[in-house]
N, C-alpha and C positions, 0 to 999 in steps of 0.2 A: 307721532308722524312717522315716525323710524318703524314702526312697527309695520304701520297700516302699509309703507312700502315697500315692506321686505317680503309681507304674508307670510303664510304657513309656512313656507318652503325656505325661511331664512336662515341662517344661522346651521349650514349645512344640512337642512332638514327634518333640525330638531323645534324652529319656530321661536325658539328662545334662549338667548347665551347660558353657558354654562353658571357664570360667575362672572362681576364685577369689580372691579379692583380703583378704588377711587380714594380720595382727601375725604376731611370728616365734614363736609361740606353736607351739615342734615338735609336742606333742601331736596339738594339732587338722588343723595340716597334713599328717599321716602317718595319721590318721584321714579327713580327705579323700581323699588317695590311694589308700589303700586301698577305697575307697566308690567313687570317683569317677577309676580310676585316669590314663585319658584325657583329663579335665580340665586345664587349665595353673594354675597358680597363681603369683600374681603378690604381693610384697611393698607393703602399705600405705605411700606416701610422708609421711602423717602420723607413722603409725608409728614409721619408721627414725628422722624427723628427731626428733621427741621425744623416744626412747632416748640417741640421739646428745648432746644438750643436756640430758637429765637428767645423763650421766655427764660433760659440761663442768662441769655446777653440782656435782658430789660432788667436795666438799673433797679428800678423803684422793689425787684423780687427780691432785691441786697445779699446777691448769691456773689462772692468776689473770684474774681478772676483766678485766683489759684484753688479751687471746689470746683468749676465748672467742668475740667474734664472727666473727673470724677464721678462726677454724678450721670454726666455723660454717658461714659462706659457702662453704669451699672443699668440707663434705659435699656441700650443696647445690647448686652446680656440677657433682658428682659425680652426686645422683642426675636430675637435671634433663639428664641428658646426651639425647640425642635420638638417638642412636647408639653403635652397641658401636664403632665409630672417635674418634668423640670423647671416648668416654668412657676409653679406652685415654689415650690424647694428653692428659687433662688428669689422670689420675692421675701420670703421667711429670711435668708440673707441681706436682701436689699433696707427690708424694714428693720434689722439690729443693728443696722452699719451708724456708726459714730455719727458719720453727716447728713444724714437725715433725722437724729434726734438735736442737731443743729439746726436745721432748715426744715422745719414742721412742715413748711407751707408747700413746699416742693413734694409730696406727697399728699395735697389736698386735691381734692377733688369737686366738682361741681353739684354732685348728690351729696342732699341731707338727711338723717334721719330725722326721725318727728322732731326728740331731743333737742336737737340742734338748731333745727328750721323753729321752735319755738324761740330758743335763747340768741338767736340771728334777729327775729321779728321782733321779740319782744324788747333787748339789751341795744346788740348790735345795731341794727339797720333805724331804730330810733332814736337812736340818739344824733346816729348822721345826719339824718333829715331833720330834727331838729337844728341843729347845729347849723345847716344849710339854709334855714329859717332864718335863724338870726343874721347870719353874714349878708345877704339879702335886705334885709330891715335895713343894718348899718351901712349898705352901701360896702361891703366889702368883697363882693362876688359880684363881677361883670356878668350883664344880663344878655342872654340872647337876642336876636333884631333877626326879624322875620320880613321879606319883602311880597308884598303884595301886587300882580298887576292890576294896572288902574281898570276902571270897568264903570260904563256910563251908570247913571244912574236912571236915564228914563229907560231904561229896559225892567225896572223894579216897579211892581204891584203888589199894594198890601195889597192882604185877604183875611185877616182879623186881627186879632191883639199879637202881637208881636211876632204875626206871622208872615210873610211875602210871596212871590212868587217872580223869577227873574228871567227872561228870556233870555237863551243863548245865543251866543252873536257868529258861532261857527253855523248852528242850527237850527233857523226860526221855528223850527214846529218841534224843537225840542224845550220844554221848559221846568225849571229847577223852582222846589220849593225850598223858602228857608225858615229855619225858626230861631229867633235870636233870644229867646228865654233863654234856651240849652246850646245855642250852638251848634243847631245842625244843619247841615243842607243834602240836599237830594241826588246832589253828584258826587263820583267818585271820590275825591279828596275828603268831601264835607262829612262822607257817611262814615271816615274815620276818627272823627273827632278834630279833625285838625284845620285852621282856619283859609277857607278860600275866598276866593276873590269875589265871589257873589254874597259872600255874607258880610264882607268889606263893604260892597256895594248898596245891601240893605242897612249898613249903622251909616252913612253915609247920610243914605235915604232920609232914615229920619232921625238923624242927630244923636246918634244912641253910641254906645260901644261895643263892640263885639266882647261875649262874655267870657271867652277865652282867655282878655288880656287883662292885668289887672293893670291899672294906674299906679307907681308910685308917688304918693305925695305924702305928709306925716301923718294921716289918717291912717290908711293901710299899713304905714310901717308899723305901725305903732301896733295894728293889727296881728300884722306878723309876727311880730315879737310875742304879744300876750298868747297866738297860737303857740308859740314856744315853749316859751316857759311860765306861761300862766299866766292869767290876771294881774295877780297880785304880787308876781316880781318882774313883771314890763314896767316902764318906764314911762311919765304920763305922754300925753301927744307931743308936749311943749316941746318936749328934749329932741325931736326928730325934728323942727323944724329948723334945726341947726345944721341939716342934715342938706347937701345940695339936692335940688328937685332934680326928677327925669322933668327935659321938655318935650311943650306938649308934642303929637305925634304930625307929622305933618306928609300930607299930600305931594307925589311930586310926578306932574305930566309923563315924563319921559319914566324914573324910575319905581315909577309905583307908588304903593304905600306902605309904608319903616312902621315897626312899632317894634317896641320892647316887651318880653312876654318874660314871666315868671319859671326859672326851672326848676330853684334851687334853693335852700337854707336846713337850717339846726342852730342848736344851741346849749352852751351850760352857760347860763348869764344872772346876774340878780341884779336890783334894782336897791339905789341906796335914794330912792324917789326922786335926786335929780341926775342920775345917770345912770348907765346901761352897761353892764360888764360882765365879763367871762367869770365863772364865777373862782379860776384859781387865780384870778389875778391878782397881785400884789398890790397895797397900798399905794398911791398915787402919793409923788413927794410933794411936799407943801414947799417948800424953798427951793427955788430952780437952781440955787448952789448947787444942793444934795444931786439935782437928777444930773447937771453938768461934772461933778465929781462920779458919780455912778457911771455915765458914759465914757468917761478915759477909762475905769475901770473893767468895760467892755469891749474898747479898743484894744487894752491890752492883751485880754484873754483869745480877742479875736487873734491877734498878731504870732501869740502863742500856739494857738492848736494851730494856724496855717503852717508854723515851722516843724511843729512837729508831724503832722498828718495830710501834706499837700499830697498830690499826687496830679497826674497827668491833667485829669478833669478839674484841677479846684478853678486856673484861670478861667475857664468858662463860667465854672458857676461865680465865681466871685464880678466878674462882668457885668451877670445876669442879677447879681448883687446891686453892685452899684446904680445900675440902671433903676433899681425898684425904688433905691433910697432915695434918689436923685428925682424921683418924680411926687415923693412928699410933699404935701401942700399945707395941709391942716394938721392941727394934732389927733382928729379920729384916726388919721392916715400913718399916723405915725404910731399910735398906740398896737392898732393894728398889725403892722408890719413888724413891730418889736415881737407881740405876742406869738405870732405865726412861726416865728424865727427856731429853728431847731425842733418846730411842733413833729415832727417823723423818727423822731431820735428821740430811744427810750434806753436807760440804764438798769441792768440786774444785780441782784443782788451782789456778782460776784465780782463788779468791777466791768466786765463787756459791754461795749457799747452795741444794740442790735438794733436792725433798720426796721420799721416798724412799715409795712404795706399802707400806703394813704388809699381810703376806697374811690372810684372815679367816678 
């Protein structure tokens, strides 16, 4: 539109900017290019540096407050370089410096090689979704709720086996097909794969469920788990029915329609055929003495590392603590919450305690 109003004669007569200077915002730059293909585009030095020190300051990167300016300085030596030679020559710097064979992760980058994009897909990124399977199954990963607006139902016409056809209520002479095999529908929203209101309107129709959502009841969890970790170390259906149910989903005039849709699970679990466990977990004690003497022995250790390693943030977290214990109910809830406890904190060889990135 900028273009078409400027014409030929814009940009002092040369019809199109020298160079753009923008954030790493790919959208817009890929929409410049394509506008403006001849154009140079050049990265914001506010920009970079800002990103850069936003993600020094994000905790979970476990870069500690006395490293940050450091690492700081040596971005911006980077981008202040005056030349593509210098700036070669103090990368070779930047990558022997002590604190970055500290903080690997702080010189990671978003490209893979094959290498790597295999031992990511194949190690990495399976086991999380695993993992995220199982927490899922147990109920231990809150599930997304999606709101639907309501949508009459006599505006729906089948037209064969699980097919429909729905008239629009902004557009009568516009009409949307849907198909609830796969999940898809003919309007914008539908043709992305993601659940709209007209295909609400056809499981409605005829009593069906949109295939997007799955039900949790002990049939599927039980499912989801065997997805995990196999057949034959899930746990049979029985054991899930211990498990509290999602209710059913229900219709509501004013606010639509609620359902709970599946995002998440993994897993390392085994099956001792009547129960379902991680599979580093520790023996379960048989004499509730043991686990009541084990927990003062935990209270202590707790009380211990707060004195020696509090710092500004522990009252928050220890808050954020309390509040999680305090809403225990059951013993899955509790086993749960035990095991999760410290899961981001890993020990080396040499005695260091180092924060370990949780993926999101």
């Amino acid at each position: 539109m900028v273009k078409e109003a400027l014409g030929e004669s814009g940009f002092y007569g040369r019809g199109e900017p020298q160079c753009f200077i923008t954030d790493n915002c790919e959208p817009e730059r890929k929409a410049l290019a394509s506008t403006w293909p001849t154009s140079k585009q050049f990265l914001c030095i506010f920009h970079v540096l800002q990103q850069v020190w936003r993600w020094l300051l994000d905790c979970k990167h476990g870069i500690p407050k006395e490293n940050r300016q450091d690492l700081m300085k040596m971005t911006k030596s980077l981008v202040y370089a005056s030349s593509k030679e210098e700036f070669i020559e103090l990368w070779k710097k930047v990558e022997a410096h002590a604190l970055l064979e500290k903080y690997s992760n702080f010189k990671r980058c978003k490209a893979y090689n094959t290498v790597q994009l295999l031992i990511f897909m194949v190690e990495i990124f399976d086991a999380y979704m695993r993992q995220r399977l199982v927490d899922v199954a147990l109920r231990r990963r809150r599930l997304n709720s999606i709101t639907v607006e309501k949508y009459p139902t006599d505006a729906v016409k089948s037209i064969g086996e699980s097919l429909y056809s729905v008239q629009s209520q902004s557009d009568p002479t516009q009409v949307y097909e849907v198909d609830l095999a796969i999940g898809m529908c003919t309007c914008v929203k539908g043709q992305t794969g993601a659940i709209c209101k007209h295909q609400v309107a056809c499981a409605e129709y005829s009593m069906t469920a949109v295939p997007q959502i799955l039900v949790l009841d002990c049939s599927s969890r039980q499912w989801l788990a065997a997805l995990a970790v196999g057949t034959e170390n899930a746990s049979k259906e029985d054991f899930f029915k211990g498990l509290t149910e999602i209710e059913d989903e229900e219709i509501s005039e004013d606010k639509g329609l609620e359902q709970n849709m599946i995002v998440e699970s993994d897993p390392v679990l085994e099956n001792n055929e009547e129960d379902f466990e991680r599979c580093d977990t520790e023996n379960v004690a048989e004499d509730i003495s043991d686990v009541t003497a084990d927990s003062e022995v935990a209270a202590e250790a707790l009380m211990t590392a707060v004195k020696q390693c509090a710092n500004g943030e522990t009252q928050v977290a220890l808050k954020k603590f309390i509040k999680q214990i305090s809403s225990v109910k059951t013993p899955n809830q509790l086993n749960s919450l035990l095991n999760c406890a410290g899961s981001s904190i890993k020990y080396s060889a040499v005695g260091r305690v180092d924060i370990e990135q949780e993926a999101s």
